[in-house]
N, C-alpha and C positions, 0 to 999 in steps of 0.2 A: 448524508447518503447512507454510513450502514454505522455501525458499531464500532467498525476500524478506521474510522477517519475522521480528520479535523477540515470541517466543509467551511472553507473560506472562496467567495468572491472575488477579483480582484478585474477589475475593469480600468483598460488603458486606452488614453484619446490621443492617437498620432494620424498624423497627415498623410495621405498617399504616399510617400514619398518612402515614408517607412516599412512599405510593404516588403518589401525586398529581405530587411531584416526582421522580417516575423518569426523564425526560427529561434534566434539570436536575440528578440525581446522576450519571448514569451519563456525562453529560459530564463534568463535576468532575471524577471519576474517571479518566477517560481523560487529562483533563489536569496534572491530576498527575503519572499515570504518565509522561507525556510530558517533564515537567519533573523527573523523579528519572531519566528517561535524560538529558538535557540535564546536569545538574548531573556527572554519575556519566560523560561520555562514550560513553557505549553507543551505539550506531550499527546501526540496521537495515541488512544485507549485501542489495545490490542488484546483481546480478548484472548488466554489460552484455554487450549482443550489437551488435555493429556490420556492417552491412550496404552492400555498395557494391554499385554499377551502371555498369559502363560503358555509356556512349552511350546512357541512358533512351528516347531520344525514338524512334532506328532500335530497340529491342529492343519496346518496344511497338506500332508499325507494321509491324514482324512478324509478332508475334502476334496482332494485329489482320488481317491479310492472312492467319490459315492455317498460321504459320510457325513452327518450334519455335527 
């Protein structure tokens, strides 16, 4: 899907019955998957962006006054 994510599938076949516990599989599931990246080192890529600002306080009473 984007840049920040590890896009895995995971498709389960339960009976009617198990509708009930949809809430309660579909976490399982998730955590599982979470724990077979854990075990396997797989690592979701998180891109950083870093951001600075000189002098915050004069850049926004600036801009606040009108000022580019």
């Amino acid at each position: 899907m984007g840049a920040s994510s590890l896009d895995v599938i995971t498709i389960g076949k339960f009976r009617g019955g198990a509708a009930s516990e949809y809430t309660e599989i579909r976490w399982k599931l998730q955590q599982l998957a979470l724990e077979v990246c854990n075990e396997n080192g797989w690592e979701i890529p998180f891109p950083q962006l870093t951001v600075s600002s000189l002098n915050t306080e004069a850049t926004a009473a600036s801009l606040l006054a009108g000022g580019e």
